[in-house]
C-alpha positions as CSV (number, residue, x, y, z in Angstrom):
1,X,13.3,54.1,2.6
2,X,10.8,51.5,2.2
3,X,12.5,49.7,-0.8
4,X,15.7,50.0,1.0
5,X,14.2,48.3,4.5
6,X,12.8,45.5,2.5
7,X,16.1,44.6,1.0
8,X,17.6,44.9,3.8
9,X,15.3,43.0,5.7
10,X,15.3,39.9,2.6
11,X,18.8,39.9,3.0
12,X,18.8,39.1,6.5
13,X,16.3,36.5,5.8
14,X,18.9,35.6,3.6
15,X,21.9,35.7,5.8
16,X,20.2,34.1,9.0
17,X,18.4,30.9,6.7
18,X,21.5,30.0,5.5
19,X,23.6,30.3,9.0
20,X,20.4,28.0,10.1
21,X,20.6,25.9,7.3
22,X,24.4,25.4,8.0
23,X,24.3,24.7,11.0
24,X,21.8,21.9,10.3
25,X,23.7,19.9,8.3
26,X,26.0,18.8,10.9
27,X,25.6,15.6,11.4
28,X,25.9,12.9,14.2
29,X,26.6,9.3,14.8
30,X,22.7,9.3,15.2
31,X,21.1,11.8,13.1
32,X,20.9,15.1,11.5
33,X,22.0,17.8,13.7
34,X,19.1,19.4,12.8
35,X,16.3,20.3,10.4
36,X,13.0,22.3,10.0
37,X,9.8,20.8,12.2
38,X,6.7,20.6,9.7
39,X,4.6,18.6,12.3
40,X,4.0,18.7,15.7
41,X,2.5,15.7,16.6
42,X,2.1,16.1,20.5
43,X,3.7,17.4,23.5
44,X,7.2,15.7,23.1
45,X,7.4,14.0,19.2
46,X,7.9,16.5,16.2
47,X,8.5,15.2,12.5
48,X,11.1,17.3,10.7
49,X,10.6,18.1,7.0
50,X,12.7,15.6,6.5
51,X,10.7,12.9,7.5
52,X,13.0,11.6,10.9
53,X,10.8,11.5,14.0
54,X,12.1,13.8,16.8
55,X,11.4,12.4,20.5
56,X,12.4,15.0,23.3
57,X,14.6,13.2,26.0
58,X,13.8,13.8,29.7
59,X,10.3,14.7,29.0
60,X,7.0,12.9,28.7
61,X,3.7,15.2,28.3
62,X,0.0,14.3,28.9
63,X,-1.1,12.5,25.9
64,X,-3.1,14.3,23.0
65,X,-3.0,11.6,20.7
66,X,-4.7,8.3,19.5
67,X,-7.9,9.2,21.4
68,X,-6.6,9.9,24.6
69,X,-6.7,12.9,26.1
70,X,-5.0,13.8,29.3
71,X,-5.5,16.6,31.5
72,X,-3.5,19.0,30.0
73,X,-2.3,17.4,26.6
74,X,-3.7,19.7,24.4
75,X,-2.4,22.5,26.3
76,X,1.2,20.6,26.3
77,X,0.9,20.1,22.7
78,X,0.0,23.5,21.6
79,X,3.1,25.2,23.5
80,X,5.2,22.7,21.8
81,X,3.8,23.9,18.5
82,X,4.0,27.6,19.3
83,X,8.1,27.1,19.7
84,X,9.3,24.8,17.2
85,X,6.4,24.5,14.6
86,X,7.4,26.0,10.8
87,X,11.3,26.8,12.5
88,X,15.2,25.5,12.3
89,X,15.2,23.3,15.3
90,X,19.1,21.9,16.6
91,X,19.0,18.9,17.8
92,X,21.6,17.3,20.5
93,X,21.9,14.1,21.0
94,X,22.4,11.9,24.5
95,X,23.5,8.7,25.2
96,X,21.3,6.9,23.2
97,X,20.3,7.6,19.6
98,X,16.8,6.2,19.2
99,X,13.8,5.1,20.9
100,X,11.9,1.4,20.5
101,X,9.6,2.6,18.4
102,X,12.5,4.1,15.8
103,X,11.8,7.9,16.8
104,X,15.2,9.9,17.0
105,X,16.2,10.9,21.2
106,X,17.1,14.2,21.4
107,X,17.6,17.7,22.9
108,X,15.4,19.7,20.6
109,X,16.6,23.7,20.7
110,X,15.4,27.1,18.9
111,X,16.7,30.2,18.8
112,X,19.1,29.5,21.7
113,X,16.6,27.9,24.2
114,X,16.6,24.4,24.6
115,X,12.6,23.1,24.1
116,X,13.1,20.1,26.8
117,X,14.1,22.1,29.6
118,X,11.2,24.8,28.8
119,X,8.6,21.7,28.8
120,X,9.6,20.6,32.3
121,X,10.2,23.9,34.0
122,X,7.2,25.8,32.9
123,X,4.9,22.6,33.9
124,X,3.9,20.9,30.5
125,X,6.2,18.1,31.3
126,X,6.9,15.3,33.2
127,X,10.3,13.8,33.6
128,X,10.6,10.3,31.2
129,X,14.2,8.6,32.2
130,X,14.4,5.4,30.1
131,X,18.3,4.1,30.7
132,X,20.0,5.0,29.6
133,X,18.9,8.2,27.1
134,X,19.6,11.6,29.1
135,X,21.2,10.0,32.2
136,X,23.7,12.5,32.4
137,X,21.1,15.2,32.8
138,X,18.6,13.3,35.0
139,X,19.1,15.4,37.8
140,X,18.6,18.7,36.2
141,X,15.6,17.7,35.0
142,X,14.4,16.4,37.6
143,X,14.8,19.7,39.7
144,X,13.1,21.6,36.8
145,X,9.5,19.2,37.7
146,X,10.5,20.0,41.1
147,X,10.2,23.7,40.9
148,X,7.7,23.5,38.7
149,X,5.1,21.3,40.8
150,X,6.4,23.5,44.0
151,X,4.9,26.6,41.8
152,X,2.1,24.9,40.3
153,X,3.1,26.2,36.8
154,X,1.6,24.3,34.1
155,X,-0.6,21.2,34.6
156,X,1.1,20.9,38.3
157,X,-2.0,23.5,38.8
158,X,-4.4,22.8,36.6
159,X,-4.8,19.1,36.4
160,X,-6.3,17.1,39.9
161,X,-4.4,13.9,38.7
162,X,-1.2,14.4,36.6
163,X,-1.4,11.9,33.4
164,X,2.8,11.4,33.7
165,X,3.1,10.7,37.4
C-alpha cells in the first residue's frame, strides 16, 4: 500500500506541476503569465525564479526594507511569504504593465485566491492607486481597507499610526 500511495502521490506531483507549469507560460503584452516566486522581498514585491520583479497592484504594505521599519512591515511581509514563497504564482495584469522603477504591475494569485485582495482585506495592506494601474478595480479595493480598518484586522489594530495612510 505504501509503494502504491507514493506513486500515486509522485504522479500527482507530476500531473498538477505540469498543469501549473502550463498555465504559466501564457504570456501577455506585458509579461509572463506567471512563474515560481523564489524571493519575497517585502509586503507587496516578489522576484520570480525567473528574475522579473512582481509588484502587487492596489496594495502598498508598511515598509520592511532598506532600514525602515514600519509598524507592521515585518508582519506584512511574512504573510506575503507564507502564501506565495517557493509556489506557481498567476499573474494578471491591469491597465498598465510596469512601474517607474521597472517592476512588473500585477494581480499576483495561488491556488485560486488572488494575493492582493487577501493583503487588503485581512489588514496587511493599504490601498496604492497610481493612474492609471488597477483603476478598474479601485473601488473594490478600496472597500476591502474599509472593512478591514472597520474590524481592526491586521495593522488597522495593531499599529497607533498606519505607515500607508
Amino acid at each position: 500500500m505504501r509503494a502504491v500511495s507514493g506513486r500515486w502521490s509522485r504522479l500527482g506531483v507530476l500531473v498538477w506541476g505540469l498543469g501549473a507549469w502550463s498555465g504559466c507560460g501564457s504570456e501577455s503584452a506585458c509579461g509572463p503569465g506567471g512563474g515560481v516566486v523564489s524571493r519575497v522581498v517585502d509586503g507587496d514585491t516578489v522576484v520570480l525564479q525567473s528574475g522579473e520583479r512582481v509588484r502587487y497592484l492596489l496594495v502598498d504594505t508598511p515598509e520592511s526594507t532598506g532600514g525602515k521599519h514600519d509598524c507592521f512591515g515585518a508582519e506584512s511581509r511574512d504573510f506575503n511569504r507564507s502564501l506565495v514563497e517557493g509556489r506557481v504564482v498567476r499573474l494578471t495584469y491591469g491597465e498598465a504593465c510596469t512601474d517607474r522603477y521597472g517592476r512588473l504591475l500585477a494581480y499576483v494569485s495561488v491556488d485560486g485566491r488572488e494575493v492582493n485582495s487577501v493583503l487588503a482585506q485581512e489588514g496587511y495592506a493599504c490601498v496604492l492607486y497610481v493612474p492609471p494601474a488597477g483603476g478598474s478595480r479601485r473601488s473594490e479595493f478600496q472597500a476591502l481597507e474599509s472593512a478591514a480598518r472597520r474590524a481592526r484586522r491586521g495593522m488597522w489594530g495593531e499599529c497607533a499610526r498606519v505607515a500607508c495612510e
